[in-house]
DSSP file (Angstrom, degrees, kcal/mol; ACC not computed):
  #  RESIDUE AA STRUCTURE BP1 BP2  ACC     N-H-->O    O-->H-N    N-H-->O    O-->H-N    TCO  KAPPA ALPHA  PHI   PSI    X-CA   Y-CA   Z-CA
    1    1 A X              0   0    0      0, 0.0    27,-1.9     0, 0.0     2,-0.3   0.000 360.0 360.0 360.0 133.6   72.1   89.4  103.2
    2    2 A X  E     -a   28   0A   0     25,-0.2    57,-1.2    27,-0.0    58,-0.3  -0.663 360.0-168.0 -68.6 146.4   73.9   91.4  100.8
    3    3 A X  E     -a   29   0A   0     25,-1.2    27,-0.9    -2,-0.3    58,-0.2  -0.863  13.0-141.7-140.1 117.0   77.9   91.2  100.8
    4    4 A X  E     -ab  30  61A   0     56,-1.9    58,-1.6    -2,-0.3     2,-0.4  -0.528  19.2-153.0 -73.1 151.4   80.2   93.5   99.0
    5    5 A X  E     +ab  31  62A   0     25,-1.6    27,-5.2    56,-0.2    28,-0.4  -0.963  18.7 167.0-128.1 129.4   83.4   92.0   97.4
    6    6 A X  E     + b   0  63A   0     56,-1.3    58,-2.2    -2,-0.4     2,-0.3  -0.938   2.2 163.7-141.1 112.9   86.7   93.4   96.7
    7    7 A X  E     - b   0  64A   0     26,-5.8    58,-0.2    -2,-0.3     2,-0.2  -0.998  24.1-139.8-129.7 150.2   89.6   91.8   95.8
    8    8 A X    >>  -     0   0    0     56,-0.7     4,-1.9    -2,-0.3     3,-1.3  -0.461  59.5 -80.2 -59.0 152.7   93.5   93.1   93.9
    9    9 A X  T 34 S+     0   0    0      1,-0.3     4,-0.5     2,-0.2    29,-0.1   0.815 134.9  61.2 -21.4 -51.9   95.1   90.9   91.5
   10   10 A X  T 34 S+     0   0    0      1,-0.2     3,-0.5     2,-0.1     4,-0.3   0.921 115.8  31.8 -41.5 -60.5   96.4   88.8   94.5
   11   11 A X  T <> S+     0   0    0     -3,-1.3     4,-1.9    53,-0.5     3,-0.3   0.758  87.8 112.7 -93.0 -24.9   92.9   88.0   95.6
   12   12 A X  H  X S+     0   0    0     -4,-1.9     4,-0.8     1,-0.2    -1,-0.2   0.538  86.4  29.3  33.4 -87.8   91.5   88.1   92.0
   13   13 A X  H >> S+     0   0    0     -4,-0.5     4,-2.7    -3,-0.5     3,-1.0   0.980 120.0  53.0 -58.3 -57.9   90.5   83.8   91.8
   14   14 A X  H 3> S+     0   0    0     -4,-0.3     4,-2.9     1,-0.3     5,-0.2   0.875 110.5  46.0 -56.8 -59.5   89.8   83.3   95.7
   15   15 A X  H 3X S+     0   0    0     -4,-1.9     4,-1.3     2,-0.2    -1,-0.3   0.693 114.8  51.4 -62.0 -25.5   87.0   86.6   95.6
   16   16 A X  H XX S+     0   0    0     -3,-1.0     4,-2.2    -4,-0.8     3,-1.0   0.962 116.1  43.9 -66.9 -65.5   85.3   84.8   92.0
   17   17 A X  H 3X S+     0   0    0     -4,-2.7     4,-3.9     1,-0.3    -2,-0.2   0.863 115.7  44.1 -36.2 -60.6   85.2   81.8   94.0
   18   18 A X  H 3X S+     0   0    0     -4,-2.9     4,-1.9    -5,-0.3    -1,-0.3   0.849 104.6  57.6 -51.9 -45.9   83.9   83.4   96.9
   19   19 A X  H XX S+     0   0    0     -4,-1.3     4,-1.6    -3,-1.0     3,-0.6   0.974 117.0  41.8 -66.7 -69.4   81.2   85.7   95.2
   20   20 A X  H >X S+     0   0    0     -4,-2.2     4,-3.8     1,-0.2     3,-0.8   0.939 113.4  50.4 -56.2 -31.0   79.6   81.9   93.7
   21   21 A X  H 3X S+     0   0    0     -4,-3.9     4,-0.9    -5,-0.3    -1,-0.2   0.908 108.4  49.2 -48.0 -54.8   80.2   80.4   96.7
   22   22 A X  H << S+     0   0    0     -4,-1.9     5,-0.5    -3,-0.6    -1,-0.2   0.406 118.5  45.3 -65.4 -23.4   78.2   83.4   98.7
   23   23 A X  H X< S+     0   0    0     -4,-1.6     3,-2.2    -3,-0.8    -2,-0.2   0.851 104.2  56.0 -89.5 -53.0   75.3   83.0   95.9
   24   24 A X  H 3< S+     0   0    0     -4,-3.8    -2,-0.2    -5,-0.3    -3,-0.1   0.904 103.5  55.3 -44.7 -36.0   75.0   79.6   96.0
   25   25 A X  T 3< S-     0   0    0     -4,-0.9    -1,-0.2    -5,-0.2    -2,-0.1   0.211 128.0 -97.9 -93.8  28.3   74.4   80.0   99.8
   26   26 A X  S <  S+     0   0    0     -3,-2.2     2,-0.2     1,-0.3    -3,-0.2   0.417  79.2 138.6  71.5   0.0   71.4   82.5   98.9
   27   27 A X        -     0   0    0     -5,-0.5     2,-0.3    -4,-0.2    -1,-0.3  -0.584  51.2-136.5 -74.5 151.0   73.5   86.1   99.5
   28   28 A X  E     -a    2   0A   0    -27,-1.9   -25,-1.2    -2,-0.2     2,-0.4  -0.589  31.3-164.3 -83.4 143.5   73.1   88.9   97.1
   29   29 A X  E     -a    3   0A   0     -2,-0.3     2,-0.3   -27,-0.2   -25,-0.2  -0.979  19.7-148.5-153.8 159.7   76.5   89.9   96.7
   30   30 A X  E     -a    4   0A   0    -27,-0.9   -25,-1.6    -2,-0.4     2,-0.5  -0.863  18.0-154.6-112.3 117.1   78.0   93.4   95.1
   31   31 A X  E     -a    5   0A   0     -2,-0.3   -25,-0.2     1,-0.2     3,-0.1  -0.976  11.2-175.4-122.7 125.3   81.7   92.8   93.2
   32   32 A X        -     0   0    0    -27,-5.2   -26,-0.2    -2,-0.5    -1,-0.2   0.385  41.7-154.0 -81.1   0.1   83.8   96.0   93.1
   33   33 A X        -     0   0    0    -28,-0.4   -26,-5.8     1,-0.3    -1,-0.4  -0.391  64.4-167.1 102.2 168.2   85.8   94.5   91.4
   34   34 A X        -     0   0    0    -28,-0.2    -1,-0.3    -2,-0.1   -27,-0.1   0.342  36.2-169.9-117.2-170.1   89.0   94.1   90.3
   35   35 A X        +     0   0    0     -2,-0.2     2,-0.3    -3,-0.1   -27,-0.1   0.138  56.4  33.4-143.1  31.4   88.0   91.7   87.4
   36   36 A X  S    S-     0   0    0      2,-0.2   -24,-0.2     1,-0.0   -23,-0.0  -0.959  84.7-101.9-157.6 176.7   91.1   90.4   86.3
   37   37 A X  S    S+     0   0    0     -2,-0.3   -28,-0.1   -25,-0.1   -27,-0.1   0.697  82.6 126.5 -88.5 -24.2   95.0   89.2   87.5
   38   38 A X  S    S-     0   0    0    -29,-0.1     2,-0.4     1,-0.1    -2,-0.2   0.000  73.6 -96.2 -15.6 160.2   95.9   92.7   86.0
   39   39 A X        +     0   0    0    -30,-0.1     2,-0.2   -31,-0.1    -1,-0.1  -0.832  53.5 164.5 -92.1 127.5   97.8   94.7   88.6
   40   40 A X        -     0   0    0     -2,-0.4     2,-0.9    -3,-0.0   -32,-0.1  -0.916  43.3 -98.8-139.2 174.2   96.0   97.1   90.6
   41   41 A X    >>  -     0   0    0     -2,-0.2     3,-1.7     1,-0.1     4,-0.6  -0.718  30.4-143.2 -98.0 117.3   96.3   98.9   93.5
   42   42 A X  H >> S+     0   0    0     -2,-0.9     4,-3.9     1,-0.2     3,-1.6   0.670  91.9  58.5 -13.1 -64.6   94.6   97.3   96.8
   43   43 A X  H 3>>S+     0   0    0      1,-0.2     4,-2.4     2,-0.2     5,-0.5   0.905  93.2  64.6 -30.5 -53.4   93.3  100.2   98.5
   44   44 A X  H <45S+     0   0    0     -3,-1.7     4,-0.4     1,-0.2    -1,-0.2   0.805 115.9  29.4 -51.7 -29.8   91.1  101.4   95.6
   45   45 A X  H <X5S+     0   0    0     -3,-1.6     4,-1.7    -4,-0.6     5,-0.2   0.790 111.7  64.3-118.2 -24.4   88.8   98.0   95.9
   46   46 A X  H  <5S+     0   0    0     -4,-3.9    -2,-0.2     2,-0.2    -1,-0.2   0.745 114.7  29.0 -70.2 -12.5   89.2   97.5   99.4
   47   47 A X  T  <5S+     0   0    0     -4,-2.4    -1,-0.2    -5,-0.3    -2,-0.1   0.676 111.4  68.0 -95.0 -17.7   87.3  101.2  100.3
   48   48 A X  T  ><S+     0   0    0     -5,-0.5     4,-0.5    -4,-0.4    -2,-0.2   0.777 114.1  28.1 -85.7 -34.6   85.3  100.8   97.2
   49   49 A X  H  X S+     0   0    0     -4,-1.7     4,-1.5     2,-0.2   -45,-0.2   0.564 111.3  58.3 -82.0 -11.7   83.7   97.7   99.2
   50   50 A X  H  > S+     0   0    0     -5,-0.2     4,-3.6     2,-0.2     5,-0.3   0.717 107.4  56.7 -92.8 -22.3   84.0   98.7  102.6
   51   51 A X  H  > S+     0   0    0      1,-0.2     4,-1.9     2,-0.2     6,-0.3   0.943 102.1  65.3 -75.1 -31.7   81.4  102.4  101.0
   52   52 A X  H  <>S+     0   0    0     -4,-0.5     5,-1.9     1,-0.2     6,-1.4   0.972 101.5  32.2 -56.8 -47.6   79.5   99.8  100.2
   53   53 A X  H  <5S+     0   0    0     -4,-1.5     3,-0.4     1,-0.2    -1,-0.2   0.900 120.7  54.8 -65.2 -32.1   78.8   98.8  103.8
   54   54 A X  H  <5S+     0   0    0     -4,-3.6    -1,-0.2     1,-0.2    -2,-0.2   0.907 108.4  49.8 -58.2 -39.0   79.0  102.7  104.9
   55   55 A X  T  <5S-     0   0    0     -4,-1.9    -1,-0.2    -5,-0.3    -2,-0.1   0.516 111.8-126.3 -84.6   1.6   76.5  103.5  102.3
   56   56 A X  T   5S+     0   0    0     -3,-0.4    -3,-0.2    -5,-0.3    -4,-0.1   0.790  85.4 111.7  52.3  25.5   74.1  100.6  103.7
   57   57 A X  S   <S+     0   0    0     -5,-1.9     2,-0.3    -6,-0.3    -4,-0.2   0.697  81.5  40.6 -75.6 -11.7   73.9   99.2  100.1
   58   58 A X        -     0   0    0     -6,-1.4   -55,-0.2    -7,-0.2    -1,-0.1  -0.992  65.4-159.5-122.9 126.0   76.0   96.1  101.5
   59   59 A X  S    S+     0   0    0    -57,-1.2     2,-0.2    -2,-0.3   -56,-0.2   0.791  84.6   7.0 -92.3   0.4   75.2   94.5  105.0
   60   60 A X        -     0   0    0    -58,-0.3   -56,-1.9   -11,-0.0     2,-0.3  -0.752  69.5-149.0-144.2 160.4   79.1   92.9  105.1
   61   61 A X  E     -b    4   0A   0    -58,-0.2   -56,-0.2    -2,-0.2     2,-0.1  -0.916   2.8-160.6-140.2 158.8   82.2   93.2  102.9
   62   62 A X  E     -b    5   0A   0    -58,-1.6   -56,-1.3    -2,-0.3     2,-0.2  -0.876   9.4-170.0-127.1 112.6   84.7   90.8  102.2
   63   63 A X  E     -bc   6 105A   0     41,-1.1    43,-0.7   -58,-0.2     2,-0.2  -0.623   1.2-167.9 -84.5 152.0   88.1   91.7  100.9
   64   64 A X  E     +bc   7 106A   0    -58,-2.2   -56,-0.7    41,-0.2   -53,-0.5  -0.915  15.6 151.3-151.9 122.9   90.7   89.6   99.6
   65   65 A X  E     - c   0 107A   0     41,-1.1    43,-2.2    -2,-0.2    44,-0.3  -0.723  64.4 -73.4-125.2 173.6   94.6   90.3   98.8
   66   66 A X  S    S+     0   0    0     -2,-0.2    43,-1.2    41,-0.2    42,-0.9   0.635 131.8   4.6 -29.1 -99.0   98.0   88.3   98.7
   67   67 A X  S    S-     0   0    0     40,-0.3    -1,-0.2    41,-0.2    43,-0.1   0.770  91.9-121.4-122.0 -60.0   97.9   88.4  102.6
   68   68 A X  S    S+     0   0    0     39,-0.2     4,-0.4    -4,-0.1    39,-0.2   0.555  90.8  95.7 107.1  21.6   94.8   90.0  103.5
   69   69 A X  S  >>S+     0   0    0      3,-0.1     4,-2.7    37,-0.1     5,-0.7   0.728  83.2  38.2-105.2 -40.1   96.9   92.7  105.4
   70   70 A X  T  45S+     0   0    0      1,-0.3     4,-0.1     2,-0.2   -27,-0.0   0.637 118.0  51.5-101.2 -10.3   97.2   95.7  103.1
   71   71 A X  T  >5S+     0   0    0      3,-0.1     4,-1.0     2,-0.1    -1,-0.3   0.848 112.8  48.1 -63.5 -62.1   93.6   95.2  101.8
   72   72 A X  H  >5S+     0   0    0     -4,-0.4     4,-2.0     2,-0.2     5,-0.3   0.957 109.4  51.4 -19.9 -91.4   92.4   95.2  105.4
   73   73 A X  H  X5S+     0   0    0     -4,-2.7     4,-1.5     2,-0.2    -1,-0.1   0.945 108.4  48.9  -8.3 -67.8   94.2   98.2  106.5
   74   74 A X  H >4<S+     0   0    0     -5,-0.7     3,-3.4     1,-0.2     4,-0.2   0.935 114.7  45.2 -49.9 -58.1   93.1  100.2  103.9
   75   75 A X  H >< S+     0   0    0     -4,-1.0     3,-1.7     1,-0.3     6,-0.3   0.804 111.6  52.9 -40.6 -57.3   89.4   99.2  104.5
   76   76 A X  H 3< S+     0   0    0     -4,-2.0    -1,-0.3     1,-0.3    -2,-0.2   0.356  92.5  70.8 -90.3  15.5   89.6   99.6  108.3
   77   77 A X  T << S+     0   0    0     -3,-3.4    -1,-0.3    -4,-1.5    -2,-0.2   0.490  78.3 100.7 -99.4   8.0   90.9  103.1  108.1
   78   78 A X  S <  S-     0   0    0     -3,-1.7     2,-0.8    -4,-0.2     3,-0.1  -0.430  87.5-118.4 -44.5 129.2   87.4  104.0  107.0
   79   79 A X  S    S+     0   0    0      1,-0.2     3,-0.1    -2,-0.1    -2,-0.1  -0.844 100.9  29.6-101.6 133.9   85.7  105.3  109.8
   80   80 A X  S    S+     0   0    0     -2,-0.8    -1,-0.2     1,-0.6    -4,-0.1  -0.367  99.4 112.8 126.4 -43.9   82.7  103.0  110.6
   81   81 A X        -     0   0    0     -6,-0.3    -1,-0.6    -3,-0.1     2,-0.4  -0.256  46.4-170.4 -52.0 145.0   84.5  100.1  109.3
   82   82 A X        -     0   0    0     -3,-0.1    20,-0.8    18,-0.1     2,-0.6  -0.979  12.3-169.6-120.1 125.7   85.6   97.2  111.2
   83   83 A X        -     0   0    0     -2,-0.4     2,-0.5    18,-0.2    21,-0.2  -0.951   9.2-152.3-127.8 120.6   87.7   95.0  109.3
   84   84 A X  E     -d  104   0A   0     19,-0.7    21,-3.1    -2,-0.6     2,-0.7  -0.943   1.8-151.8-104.2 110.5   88.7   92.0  110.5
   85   85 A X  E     +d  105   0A   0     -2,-0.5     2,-0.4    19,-0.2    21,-0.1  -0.720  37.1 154.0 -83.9 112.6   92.1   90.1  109.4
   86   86 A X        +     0   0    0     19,-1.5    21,-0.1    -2,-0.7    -2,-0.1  -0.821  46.0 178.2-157.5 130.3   91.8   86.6  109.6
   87   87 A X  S    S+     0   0    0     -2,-0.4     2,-0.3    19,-0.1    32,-0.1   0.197  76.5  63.7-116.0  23.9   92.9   82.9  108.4
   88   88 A X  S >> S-     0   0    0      1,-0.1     3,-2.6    31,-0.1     4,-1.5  -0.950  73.7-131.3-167.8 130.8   90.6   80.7  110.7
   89   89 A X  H 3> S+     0   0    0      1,-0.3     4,-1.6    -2,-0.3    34,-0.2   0.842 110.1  59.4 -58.4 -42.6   86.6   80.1  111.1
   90   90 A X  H 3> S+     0   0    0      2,-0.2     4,-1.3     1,-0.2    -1,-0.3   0.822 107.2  36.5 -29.3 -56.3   87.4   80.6  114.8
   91   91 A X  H X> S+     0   0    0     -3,-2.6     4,-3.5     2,-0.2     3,-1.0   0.960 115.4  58.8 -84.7 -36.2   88.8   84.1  114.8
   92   92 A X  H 3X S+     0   0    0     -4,-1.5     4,-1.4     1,-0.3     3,-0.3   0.778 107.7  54.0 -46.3 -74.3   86.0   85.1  111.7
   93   93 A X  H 3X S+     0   0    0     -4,-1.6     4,-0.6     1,-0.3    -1,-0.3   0.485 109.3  38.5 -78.2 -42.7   83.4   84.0  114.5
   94   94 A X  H XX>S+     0   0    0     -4,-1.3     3,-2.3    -3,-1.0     4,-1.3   0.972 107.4  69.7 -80.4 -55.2   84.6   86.4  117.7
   95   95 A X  H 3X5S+     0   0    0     -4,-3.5     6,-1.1     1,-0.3     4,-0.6   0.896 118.2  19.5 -61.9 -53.1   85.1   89.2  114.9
   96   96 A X  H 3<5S+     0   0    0     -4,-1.4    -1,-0.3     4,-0.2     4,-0.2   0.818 125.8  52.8 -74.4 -10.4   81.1   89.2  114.5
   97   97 A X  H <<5S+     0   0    0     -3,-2.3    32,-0.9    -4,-0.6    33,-0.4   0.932 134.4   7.0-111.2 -83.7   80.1   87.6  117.8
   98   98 A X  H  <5S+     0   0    0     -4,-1.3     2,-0.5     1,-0.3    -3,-0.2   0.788 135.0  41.7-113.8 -37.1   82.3   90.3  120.0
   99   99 A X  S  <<S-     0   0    0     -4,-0.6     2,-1.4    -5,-0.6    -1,-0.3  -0.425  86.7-138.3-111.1  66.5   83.7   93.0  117.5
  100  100 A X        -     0   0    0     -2,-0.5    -4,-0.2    -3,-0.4    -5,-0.1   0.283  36.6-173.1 -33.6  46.3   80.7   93.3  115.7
  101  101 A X        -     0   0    0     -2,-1.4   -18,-0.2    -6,-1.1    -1,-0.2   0.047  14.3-169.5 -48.4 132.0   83.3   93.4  112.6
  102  102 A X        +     0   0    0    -20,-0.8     2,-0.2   -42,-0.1   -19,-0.2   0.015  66.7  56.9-138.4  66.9   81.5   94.1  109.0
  103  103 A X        -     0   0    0    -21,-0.2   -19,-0.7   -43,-0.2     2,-0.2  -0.814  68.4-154.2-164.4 162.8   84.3   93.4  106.8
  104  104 A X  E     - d   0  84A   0     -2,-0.2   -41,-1.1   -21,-0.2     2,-0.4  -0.941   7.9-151.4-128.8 138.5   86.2   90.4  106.5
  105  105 A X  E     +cd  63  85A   0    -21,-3.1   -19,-1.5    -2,-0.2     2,-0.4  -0.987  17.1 178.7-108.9 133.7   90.0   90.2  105.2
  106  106 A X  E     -c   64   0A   0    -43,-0.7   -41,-1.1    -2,-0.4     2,-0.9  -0.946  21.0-139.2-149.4 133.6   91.3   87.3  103.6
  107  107 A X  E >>  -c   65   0A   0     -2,-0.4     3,-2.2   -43,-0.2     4,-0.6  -0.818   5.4-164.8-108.7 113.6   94.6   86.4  102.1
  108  108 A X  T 34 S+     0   0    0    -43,-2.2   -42,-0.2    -2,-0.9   -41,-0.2   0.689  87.7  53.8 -71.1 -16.5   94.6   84.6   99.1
  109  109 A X  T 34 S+     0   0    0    -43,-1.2    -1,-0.3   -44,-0.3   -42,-0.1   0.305 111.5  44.7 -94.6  26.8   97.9   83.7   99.2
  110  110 A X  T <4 S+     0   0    0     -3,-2.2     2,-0.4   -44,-0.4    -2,-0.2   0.268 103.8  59.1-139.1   3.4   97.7   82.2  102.6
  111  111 A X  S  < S-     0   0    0     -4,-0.6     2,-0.2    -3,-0.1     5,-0.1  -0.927  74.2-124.5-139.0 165.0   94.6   80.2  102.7
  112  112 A X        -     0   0    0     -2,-0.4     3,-0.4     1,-0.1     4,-0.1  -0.649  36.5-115.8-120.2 146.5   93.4   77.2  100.6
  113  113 A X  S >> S+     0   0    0     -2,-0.2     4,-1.9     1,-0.2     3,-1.7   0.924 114.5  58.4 -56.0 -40.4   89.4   78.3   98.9
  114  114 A X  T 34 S+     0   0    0      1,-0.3     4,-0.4     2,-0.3    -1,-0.2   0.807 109.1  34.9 -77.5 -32.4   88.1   75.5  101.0
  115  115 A X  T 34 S+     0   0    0     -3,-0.4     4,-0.5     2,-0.2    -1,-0.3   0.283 116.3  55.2-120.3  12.6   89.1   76.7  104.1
  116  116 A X  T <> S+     0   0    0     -3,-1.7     4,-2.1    -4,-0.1    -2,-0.3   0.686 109.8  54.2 -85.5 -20.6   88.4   80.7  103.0
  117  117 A X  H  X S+     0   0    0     -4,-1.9     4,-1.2     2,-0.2    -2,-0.2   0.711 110.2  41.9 -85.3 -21.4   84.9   79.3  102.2
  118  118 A X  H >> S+     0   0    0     -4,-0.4     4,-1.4    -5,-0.2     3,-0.5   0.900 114.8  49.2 -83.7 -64.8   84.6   77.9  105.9
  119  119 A X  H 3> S+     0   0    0     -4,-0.5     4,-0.6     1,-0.2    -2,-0.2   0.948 115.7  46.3 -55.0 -40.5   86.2   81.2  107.6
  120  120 A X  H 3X S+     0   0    0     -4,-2.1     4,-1.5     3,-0.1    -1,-0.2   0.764 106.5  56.5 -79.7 -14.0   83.5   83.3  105.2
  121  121 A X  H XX S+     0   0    0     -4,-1.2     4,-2.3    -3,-0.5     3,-0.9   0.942 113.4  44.1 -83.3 -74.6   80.3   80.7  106.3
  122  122 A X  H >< S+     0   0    0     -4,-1.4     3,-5.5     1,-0.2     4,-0.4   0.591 113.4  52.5  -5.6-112.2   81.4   81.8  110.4
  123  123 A X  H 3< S+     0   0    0     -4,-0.6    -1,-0.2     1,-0.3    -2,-0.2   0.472 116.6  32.4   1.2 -56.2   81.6   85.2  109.4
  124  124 A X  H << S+     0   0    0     -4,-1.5    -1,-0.3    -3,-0.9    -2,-0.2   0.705 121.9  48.7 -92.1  -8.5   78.1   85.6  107.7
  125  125 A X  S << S+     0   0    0     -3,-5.5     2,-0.3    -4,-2.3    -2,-0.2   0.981  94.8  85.4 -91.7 -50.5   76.3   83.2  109.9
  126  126 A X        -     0   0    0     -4,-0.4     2,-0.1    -5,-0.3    -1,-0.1  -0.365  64.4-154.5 -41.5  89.4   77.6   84.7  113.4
  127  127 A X        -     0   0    0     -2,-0.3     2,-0.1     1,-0.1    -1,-0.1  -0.526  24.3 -89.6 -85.4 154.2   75.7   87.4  114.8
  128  128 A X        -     0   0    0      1,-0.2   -31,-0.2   -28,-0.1   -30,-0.1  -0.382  25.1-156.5-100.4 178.2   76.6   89.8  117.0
  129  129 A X        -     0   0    0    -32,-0.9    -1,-0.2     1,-0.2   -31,-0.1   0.474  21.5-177.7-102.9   0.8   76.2   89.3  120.5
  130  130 A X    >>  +     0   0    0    -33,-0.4     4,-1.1     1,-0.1     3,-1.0  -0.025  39.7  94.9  29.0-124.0   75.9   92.8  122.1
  131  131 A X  T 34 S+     0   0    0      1,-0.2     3,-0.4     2,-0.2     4,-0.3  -0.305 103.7   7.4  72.5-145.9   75.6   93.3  125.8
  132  132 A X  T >> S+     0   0    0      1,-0.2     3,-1.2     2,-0.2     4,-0.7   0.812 133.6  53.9 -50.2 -43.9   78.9   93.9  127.4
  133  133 A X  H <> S+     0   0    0     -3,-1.0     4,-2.1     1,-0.2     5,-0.3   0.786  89.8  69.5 -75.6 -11.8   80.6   94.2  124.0
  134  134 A X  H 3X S+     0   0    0     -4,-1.1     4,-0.7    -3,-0.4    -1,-0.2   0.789 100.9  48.9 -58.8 -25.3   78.5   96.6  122.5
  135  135 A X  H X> S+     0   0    0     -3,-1.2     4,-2.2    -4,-0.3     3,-0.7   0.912 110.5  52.9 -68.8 -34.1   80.0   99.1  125.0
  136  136 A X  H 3X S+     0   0    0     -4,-0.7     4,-1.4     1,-0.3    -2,-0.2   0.711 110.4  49.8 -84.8 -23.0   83.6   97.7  123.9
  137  137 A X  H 3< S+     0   0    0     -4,-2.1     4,-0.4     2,-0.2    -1,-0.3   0.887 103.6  54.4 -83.3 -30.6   82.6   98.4  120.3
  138  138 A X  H <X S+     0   0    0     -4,-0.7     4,-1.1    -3,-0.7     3,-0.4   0.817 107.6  55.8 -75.6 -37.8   81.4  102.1  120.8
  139  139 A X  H >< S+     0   0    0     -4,-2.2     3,-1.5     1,-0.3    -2,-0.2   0.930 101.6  50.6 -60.7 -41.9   84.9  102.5  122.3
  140  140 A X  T 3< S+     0   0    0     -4,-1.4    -1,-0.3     1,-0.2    -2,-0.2   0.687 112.0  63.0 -64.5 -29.7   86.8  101.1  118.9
  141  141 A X  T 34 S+     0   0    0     -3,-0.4    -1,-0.2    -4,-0.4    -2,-0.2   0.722  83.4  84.6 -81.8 -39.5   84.4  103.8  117.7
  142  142 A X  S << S-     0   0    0     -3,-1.5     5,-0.1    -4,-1.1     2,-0.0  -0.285  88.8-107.5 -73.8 174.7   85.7  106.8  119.4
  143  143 A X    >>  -     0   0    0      1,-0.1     4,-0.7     3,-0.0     3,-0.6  -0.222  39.9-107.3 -75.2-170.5   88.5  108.8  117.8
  144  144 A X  G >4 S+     0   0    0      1,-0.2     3,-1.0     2,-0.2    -1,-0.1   0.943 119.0  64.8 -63.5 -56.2   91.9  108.1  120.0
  145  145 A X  G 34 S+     0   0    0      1,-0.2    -1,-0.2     2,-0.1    -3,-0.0   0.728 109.3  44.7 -63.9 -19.8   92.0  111.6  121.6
  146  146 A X  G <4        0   0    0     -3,-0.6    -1,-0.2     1,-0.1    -2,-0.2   0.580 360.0 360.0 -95.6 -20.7   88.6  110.2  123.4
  147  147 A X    <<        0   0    0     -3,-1.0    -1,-0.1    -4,-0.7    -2,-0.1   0.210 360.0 360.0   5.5 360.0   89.6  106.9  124.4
């Protein structure tokens, strides 16, 4: 699998960690950056990974900020994205298994590496399950007025 990476200063260490972690475990992985603690603004790297996946050059993204909120956000207002906000291998595991999620958000200032490394092994291992949710997914798909 390929996986794009994006992280803001905040998420900076966790997303280096994460990118070797994600090689060691035989992914290709894409880093948008940022590449430093320097200050930047979230959006910018969270959309800049989440085109990756739009563009099929990435089959997953993971983002990472302070929280994992404002990273997210940006990412899932993409349309085609599904962005999943999450601090526990559990919820990473229904995001692919039911909301066939293909970004992951991760807050670096709210999770320990060991246990973002746990929530990102779920995530890329999980597949999704289709079936009943695949309708439920096409729905998250239309715009609101079509709901």
């Amino acid at each position: 699998m390929r996986i794009a990476f994006g992280a803001d200063h905040a998420g900076y260490e966790l997303k280096e960690r994460l990118v070797e972690y994600v090689r060691s475990r035989g992914h290709e992985t894409i880093d948008v950056g940022t590449h430093s603690l320097d200050s930047v603004d979230y959006p910018s790297f969270g959309k800049a990974a989440a085109q990756r996946v739009l563009d099929g050059e990435a089959d997953l993204a993971v983002l990472v900020c302070g929280t994992g909120i404002g990273i997210g956000m940006s990412a899932g207002k993409m349309p085609g994205i599904r962005c999943a906000m999450v601090s526990e291998p559990y919820s990473a595991h229904l995001a692919r298994q039911h909301n066939d999620a293909n970004a992951l958000a991760l807050g670096a200032r709210v999770l320990g590496p060991g246990l973002a490394e746990m929530i990102v092994d779920e995530f890329l291992q999980t597949p999704f399950e289709g079936g009943r949710h695949a309708r439920r997914v096409g729905m998250i798909e239309q715009p609101a007025d079509e709901s």
